[in-house]
C-alpha positions as CSV (number, residue, x, y, z in Angstrom):
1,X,186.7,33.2,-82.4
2,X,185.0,35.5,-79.9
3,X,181.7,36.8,-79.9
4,X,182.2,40.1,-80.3
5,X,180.3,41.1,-83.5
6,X,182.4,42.0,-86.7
7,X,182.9,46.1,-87.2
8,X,183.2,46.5,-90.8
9,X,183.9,49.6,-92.5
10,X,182.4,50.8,-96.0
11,X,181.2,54.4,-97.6
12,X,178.4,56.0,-96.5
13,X,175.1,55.3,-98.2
14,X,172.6,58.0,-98.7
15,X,170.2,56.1,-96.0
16,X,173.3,56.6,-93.3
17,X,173.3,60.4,-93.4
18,X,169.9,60.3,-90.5
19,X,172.3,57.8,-88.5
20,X,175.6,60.1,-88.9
21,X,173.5,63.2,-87.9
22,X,172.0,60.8,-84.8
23,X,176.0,59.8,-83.9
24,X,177.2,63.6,-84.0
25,X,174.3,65.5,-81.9
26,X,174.7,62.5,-78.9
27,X,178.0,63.0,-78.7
28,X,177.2,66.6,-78.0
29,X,173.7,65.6,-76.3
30,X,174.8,68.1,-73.2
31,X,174.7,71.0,-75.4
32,X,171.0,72.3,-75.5
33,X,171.6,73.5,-78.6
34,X,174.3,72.4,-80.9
35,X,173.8,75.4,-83.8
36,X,177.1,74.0,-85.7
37,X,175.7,70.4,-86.3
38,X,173.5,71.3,-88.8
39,X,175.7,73.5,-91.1
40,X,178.1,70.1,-89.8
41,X,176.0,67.7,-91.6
42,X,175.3,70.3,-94.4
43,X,179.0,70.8,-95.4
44,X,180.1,67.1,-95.3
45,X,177.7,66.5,-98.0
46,X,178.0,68.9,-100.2
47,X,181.5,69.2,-99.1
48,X,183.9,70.6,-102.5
49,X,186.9,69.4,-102.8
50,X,189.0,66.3,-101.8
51,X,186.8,63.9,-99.5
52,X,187.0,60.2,-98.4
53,X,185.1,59.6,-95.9
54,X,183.8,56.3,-94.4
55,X,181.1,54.4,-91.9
56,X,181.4,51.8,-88.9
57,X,178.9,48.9,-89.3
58,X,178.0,46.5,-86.6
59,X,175.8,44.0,-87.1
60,X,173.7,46.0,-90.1
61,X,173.9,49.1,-87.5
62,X,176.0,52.3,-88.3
63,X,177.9,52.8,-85.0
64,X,180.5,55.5,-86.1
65,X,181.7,57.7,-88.8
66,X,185.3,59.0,-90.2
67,X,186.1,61.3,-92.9
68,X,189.4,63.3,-93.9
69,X,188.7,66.2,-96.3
70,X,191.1,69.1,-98.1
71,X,190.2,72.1,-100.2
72,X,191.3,71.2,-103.8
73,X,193.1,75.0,-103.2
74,X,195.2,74.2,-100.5
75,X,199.0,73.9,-101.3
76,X,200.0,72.9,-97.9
77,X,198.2,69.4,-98.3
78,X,196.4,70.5,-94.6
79,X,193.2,68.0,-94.1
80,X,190.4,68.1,-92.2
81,X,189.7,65.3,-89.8
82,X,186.3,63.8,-88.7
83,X,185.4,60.7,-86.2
84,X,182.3,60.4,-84.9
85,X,181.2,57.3,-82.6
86,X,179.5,57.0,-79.0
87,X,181.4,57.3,-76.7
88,X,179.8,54.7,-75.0
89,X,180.7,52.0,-77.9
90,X,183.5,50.4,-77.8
91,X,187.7,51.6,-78.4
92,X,187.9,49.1,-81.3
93,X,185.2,51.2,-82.9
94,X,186.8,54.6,-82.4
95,X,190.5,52.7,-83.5
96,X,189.6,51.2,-86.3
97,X,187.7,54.6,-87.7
98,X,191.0,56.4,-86.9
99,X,193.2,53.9,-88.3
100,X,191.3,54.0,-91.5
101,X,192.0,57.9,-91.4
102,X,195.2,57.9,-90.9
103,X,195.3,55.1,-93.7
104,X,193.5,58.0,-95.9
105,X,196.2,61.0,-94.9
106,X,199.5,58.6,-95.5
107,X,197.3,57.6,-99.2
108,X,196.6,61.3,-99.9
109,X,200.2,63.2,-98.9
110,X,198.7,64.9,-96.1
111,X,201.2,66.9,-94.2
112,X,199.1,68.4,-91.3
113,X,195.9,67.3,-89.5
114,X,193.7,69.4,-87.8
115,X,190.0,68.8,-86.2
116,X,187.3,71.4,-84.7
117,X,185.4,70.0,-81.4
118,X,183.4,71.6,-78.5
119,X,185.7,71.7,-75.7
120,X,183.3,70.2,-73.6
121,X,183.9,67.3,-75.8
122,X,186.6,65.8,-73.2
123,X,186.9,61.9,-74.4
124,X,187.5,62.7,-78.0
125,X,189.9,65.5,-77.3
126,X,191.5,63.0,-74.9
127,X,191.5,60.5,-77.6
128,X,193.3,62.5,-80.0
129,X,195.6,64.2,-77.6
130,X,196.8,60.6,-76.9
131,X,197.3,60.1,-80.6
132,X,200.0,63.2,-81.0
133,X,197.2,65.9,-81.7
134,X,197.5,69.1,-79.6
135,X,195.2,71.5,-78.9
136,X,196.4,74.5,-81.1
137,X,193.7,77.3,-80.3
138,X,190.7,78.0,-78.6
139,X,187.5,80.2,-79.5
140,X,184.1,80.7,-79.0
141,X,181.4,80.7,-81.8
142,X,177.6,81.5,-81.2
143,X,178.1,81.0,-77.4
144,X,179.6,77.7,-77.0
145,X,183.5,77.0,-76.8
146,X,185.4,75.3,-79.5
147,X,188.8,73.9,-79.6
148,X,191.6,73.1,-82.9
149,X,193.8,70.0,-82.3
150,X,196.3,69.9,-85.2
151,X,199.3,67.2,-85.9
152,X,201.8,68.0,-88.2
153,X,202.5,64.7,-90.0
154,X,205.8,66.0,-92.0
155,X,204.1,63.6,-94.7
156,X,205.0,60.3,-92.8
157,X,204.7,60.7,-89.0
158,X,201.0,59.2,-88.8
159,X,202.0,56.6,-85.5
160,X,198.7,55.6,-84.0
């Protein structure tokens, strides 16, 4: 058995939101003002229609964050996709929150992926570029640059 603490992954507790909001504004910490990460925060709250979303824990600490979510509307079975973690944590963290995504698309019949990040945001756009994601479109809102990685899964293709 190594030492490396256990990472265990559970849903989100109202007392983890603070800790989620902490994860997603250091990961864009270079931004002097990130205007999306409160509406961010906002929306996967309160968020209206198919959600599953899910926490990193190490050692009583919440060290990253996943989430897949649809519209209830949406007949192309097209979800959403969220991982947050530090950058400077470790890969296993970052794997196993992806893992459990994917885990979520292949349980829910997802067909297509997609994910919104600054483009600034190189090691998670690197990261998901090296798991079949490519970057679909870019576009600027309220001044800062923003990219779309998308995957079309075909409903089985998830290889991580």
């Amino acid at each position: 058995m190594s030492g490396e603490p256990r990472i265990s992954l559970r849903r989100p507790m109202e007392e983890d939101w603070q800790r989620i909001f902490e994860l997603a504004n250091a990961a864009v910490d270079h931004i002097a003002e990130a205007p999306l990460q409160n509406e961010w925060l906002g929306c996967r709250r309160a968020f209206n229609g198919i959600q599953s979303h899910f926490v990193a824990e190490r050692d009583g600490e919440v060290v990253g964050y996943t989430a897949v979510e649809r519209a209830t509307e949406d007949p192309e079975a097209t979800f959403r996709l969220f991982v947050v973690v530090s950058w400077n944590t470790s890969m296993d963290v970052t794997d196993l929150l992806f893992e459990r995504a994917v885990d979520e698309l292949e349980r829910l019949g997802a067909r297509h992926a997609w994910l919104r990040e600054y483009a600034s945001d190189q090691p998670l756009i690197a990261y998901f570029r090296s798991k079949g994601f490519d970057i679909r479109e870019e576009y600027e809102h309220d001044g800062q640059l923003l990219v779309t990685l998308a995957k079309d899964l075909g409903g089985s293709d998830l290889a991580v």
